[in-house]
C-alpha positions as CSV (number, residue, x, y, z in Angstrom):
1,X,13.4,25.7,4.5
2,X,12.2,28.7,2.3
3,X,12.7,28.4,-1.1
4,X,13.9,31.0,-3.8
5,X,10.7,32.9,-4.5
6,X,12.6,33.1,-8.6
7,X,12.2,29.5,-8.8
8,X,8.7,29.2,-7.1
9,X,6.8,31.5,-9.6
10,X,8.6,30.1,-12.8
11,X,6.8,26.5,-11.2
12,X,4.1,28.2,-10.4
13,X,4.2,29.9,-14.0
14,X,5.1,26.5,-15.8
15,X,1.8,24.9,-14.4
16,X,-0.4,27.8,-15.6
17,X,0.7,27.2,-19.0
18,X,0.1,23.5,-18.3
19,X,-3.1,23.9,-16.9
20,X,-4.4,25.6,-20.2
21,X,-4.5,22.6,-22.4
22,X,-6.3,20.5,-19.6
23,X,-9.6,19.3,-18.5
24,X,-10.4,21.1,-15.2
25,X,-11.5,18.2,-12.4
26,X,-15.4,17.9,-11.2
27,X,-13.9,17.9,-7.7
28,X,-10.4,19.1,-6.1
29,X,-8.8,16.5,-3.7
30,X,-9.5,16.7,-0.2
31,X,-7.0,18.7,1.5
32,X,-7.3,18.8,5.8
33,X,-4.5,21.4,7.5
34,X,-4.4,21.2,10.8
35,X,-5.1,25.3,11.4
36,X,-5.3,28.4,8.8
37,X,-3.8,27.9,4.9
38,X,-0.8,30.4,6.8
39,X,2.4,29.4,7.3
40,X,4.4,29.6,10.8
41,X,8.3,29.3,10.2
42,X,8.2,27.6,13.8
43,X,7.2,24.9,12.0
44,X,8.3,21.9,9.2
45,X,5.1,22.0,6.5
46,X,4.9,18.8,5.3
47,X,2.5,17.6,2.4
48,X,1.1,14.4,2.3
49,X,-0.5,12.6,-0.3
50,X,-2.5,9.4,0.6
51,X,-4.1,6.6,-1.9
52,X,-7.7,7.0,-0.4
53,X,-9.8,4.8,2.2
54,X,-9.8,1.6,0.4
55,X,-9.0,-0.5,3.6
56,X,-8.2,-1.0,6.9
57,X,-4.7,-1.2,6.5
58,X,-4.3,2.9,4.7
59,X,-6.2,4.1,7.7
60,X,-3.8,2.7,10.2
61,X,-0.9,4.1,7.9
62,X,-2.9,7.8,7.9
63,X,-3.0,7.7,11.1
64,X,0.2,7.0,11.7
65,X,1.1,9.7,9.8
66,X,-1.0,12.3,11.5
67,X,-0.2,11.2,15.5
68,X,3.7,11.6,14.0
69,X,3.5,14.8,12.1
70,X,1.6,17.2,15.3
71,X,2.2,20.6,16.0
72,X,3.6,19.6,19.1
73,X,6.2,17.8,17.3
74,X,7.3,20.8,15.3
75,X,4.8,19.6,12.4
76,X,2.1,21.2,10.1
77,X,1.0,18.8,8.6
78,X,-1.1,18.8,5.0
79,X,-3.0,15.9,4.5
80,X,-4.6,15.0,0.9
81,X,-6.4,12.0,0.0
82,X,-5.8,11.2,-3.5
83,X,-9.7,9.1,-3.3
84,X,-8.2,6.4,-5.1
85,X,-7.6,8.7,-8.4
86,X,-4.0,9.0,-9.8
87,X,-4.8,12.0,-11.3
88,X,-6.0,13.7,-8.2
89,X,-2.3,12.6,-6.5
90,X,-0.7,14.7,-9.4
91,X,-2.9,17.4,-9.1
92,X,-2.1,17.2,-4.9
93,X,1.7,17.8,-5.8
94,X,1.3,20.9,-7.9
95,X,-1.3,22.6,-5.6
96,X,1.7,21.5,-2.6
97,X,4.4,22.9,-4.7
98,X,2.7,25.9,-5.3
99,X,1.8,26.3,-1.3
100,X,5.4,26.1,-1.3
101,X,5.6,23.3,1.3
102,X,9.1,21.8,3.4
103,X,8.3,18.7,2.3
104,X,6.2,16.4,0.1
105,X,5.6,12.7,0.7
106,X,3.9,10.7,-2.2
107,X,2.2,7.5,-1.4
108,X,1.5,6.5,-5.0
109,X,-1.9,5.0,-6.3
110,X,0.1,3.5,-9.4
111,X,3.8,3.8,-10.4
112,X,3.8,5.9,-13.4
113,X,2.4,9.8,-14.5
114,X,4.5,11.4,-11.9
115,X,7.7,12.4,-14.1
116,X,6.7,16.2,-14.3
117,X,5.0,16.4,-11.2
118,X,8.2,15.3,-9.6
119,X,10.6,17.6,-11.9
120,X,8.5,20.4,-10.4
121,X,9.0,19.9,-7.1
122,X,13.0,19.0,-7.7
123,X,12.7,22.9,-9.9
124,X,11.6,24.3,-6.8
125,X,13.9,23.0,-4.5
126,X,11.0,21.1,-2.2
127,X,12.0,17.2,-1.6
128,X,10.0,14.4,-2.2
129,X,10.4,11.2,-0.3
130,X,8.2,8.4,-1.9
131,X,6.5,6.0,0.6
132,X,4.8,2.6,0.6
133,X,4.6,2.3,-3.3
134,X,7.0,3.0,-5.8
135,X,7.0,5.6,-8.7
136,X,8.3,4.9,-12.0
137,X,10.4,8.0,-12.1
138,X,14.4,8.6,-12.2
139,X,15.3,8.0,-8.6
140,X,17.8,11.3,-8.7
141,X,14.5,13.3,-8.6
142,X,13.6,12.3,-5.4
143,X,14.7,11.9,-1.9
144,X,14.2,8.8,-1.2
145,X,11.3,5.5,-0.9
146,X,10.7,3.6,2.0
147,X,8.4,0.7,2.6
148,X,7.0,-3.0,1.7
149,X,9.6,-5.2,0.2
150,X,6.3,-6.4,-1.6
151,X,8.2,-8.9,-3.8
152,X,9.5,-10.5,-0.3
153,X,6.2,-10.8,1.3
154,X,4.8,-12.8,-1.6
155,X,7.6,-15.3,-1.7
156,X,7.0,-15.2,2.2
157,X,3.8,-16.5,1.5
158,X,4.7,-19.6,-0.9
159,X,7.0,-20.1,1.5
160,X,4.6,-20.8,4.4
161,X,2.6,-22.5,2.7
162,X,5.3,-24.9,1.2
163,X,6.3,-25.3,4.9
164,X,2.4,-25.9,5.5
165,X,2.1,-28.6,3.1
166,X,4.9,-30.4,4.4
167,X,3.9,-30.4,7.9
168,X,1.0,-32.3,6.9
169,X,2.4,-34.6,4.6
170,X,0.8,-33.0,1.6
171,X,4.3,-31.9,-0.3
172,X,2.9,-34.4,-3.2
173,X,-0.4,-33.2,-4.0
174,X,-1.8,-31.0,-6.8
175,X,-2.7,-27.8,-6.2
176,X,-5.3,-25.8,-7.5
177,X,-5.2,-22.0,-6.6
178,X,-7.5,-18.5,-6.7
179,X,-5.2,-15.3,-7.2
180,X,-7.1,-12.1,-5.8
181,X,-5.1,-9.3,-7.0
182,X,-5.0,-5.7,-5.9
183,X,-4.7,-2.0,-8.5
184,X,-3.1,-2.8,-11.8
185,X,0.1,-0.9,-11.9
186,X,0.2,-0.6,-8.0
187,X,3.7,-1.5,-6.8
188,X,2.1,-4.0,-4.0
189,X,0.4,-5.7,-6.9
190,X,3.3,-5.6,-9.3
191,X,5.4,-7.0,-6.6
192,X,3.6,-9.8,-4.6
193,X,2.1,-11.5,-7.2
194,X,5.6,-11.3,-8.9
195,X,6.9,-12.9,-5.8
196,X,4.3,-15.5,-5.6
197,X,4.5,-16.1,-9.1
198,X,8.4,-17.1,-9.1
199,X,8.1,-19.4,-6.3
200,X,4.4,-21.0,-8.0
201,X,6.4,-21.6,-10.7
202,X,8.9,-24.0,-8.9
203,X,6.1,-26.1,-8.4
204,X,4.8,-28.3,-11.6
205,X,2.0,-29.8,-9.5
206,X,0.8,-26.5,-8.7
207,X,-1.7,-24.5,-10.9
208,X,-3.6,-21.2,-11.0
209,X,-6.9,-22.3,-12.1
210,X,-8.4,-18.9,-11.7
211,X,-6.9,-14.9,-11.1
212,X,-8.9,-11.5,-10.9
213,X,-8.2,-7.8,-10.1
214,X,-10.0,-6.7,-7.3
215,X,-8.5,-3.4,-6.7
216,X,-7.5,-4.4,-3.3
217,X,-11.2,-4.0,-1.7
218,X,-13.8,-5.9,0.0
219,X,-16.8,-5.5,-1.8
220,X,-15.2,-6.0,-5.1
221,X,-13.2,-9.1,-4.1
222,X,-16.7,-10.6,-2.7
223,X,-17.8,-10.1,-6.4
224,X,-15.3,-11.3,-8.1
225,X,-15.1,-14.3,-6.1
226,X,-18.9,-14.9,-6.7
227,X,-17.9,-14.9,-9.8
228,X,-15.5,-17.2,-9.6
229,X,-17.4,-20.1,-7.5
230,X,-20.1,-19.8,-10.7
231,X,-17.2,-20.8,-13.1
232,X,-15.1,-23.5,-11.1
233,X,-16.5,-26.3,-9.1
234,X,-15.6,-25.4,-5.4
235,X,-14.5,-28.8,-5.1
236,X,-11.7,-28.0,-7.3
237,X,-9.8,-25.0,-5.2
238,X,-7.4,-26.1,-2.8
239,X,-6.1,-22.6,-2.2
240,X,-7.4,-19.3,-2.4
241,X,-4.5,-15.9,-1.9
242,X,-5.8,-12.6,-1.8
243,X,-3.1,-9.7,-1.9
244,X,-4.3,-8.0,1.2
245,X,-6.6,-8.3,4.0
246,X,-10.0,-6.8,2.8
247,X,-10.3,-8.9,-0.4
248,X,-9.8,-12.0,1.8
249,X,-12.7,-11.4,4.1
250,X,-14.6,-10.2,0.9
251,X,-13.6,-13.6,-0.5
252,X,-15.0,-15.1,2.5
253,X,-17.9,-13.9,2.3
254,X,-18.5,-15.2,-1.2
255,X,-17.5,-18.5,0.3
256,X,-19.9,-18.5,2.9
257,X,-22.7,-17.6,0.6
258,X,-22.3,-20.6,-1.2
259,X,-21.7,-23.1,2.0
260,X,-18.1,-23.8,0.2
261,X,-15.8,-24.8,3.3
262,X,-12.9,-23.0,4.5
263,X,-9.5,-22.0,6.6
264,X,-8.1,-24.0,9.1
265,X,-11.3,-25.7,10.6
266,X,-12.2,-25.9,6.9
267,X,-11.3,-27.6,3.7
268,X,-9.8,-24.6,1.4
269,X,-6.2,-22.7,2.8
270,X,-6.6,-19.3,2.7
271,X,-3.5,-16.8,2.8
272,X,-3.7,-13.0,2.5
273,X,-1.4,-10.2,3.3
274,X,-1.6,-6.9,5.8
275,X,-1.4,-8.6,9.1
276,X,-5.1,-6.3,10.5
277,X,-6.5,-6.9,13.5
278,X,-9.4,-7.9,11.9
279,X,-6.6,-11.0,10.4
280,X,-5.8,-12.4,13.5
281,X,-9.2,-12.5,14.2
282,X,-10.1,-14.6,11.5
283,X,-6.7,-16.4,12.5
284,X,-7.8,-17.0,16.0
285,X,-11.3,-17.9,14.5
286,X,-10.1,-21.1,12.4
287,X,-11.3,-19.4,9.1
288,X,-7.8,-17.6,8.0
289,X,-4.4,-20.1,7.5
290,X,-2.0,-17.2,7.2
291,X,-1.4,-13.6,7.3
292,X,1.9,-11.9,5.6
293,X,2.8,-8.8,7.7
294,X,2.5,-5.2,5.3
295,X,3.6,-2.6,8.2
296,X,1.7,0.5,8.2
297,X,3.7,2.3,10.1
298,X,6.0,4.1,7.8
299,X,5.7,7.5,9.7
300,X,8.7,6.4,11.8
301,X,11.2,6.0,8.9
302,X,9.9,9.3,6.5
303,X,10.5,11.3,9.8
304,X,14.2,9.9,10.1
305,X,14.6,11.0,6.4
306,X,13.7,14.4,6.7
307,X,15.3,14.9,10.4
308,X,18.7,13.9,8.2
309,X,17.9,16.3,5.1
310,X,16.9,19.0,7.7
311,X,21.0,17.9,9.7
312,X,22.2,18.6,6.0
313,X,23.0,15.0,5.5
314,X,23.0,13.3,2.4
315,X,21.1,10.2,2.4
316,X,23.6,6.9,2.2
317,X,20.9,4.9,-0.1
318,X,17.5,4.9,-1.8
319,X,15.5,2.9,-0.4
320,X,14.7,2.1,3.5
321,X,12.9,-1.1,4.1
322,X,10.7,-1.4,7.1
323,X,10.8,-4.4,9.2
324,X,7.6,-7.4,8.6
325,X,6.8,-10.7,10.1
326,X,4.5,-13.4,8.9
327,X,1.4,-14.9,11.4
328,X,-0.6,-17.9,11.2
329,X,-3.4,-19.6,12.7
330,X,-1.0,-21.1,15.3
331,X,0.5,-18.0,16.3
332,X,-1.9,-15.2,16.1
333,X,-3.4,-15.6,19.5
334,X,0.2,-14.9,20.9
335,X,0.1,-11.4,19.0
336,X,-3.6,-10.2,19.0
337,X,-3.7,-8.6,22.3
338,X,-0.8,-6.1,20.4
339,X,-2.5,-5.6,17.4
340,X,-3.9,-1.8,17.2
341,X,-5.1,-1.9,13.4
């Protein structure tokens, strides 16, 4: 899919004049192709833009990614990682648009600063499909978003735990819960703790006693929740939710520093969100209640998007949600032997 060579120099002419009022970067994003910066018309050059390394999770979604997107497939794939910097992601996209790519695929840091980027690309005719989080752009600029129903997953979560309660004949109590949340602006954040929020607020015996941004990482949710057991008595939590994976086990670790007790075999409930490996062993373990599935493997679903653009077929909605389950303690040993992540 080779675009008008017109269009792609007035893009390419556009960001030159943009580039003169701005800052240059200390460091350009990481960019891995898989051979020479050449391109082969055998092949579908894709452009991917990744958040960075911050967990377990994004490196099983990258890697899904890259085992999809091969050579032998009919793939060359460009992979970026943004390094957790929104700015970096933007700067991805016009360096992409300029190579004059098939395809882009965003995986946003945060929602908004993409409107021009994403004009761009429409001006040059390359299609953007937006996975895992959402951008905060017109959706007729772009293909389409697939991904997390993130608000789902945290009313999942109340909801297990509602179920949890009542299985042990604890319905009636008040509860006192620690909110770990992930990137300000991210659309996971934004929409599990808007999920667990609506269903909190059903409950008037219920209370968040404590909340923090830990930026969806382990070493800064062991902080912050160090922080947190030196400001409320230990005694007091009944519940601690971190929105994924890596700031539960960071969590835990705080706990275990300061002997306070713990998951199943333990007196605080702990729920988190991702579904790793890494989760059911903490499930299997007795130190994790609950796990609410995030499915990394979006490659599946952006493929079947551009395999219909490439057919010349328009797209019948926006959005494409990808299929997630929700494990416990009493299930995870039934699904660990599966678990690849």
């Amino acid at each position: 899919m080779r675009k008008k060579i017109i269009m792609f120099w007035l893009v390419v002419l556009i960001f030159g004049l943009a580039g003169c009022s701005m800052q240059p970067e200390e460091k350009e994003p990481e960019i891995v192709r898989s051979e020479s910066l050449e391109f082969d018309d055998d092949f579908l050059h894709i452009g991917l833009i990744q958040t960075g390394k911050e967990s377990g999770w994004r490196d099983a979604n990258s890697n899904d990614y890259q085992e999809t997107f091969t050579k032998e497939r009919g793939y060359d794939l460009i992979y970026i990682d943004g390094n957790s910097s929104p700015e970096r992601q933007v700067k991805a996209m016009q360096d992409l648009i300029r190579q004059q790519v098939d395809y882009i695929i965003v995986q946003p840091i945060v929602e908004y600063g993409w409107d021009e980027a994403v004009e761009f690309a429409q001006e040059a005719g390359i299609p953007v499909i937006v996975a895992d989080r959402q951008i905060a752009v017109d959706s007729d600029k772009y293909m389409a978003w697939t991904g997390s129903d993130f608000y789902e997953e945290g009313c999942k979560a109340i909801q297990w735990l509602e179920d949890y309660l009542e299985e042990n004949d604890r319905q009636d109590e008040a509860l006192n819960i620690v909110l770990l949340e992930g990137n300000e602006g991210a659309t996971a954040t934004t929409g599990r703790t808007g999920g667990l929020m609506k269903r909190i607020e059903k409950h008037g015996n219920w209370k968040i006693i404590a909340s923090a941004c830990a930026n969806f990482t382990q070493g800064e949710a062991q902080t912050v929740m160090e922080q947190i057991l030196n400001e409320v008595d230990p005694d007091q939590i009944d519940v601690v939710i971190a929105e994924n994976d890596n700031m539960m086990f960071g969590a835990m670790k705080a706990m275990e520093r300061k002997n306070v007790s713990f998951g199943p075999e333990g007196d605080i409930i702990t729920i988190s969100f991702d579904a790793l490996r890494e989760a059911f062993e903490k499930m299997v373990d007795g130190k994790l209640h609950a796990s609410i599935e995030c499915n990394p493997h979006l490659a599946a679903s952006v493929e079947k998007i551009i395999k219909k653009l490439e057919r010349g077929e328009k797209l019948k909605k926006k959005c494409y949600y990808i299929e997630e389950k929700v494990y416990d303690f009493k299930n995870a040993s039934q699904y660990i032997k599966d678990r690849n992540y």
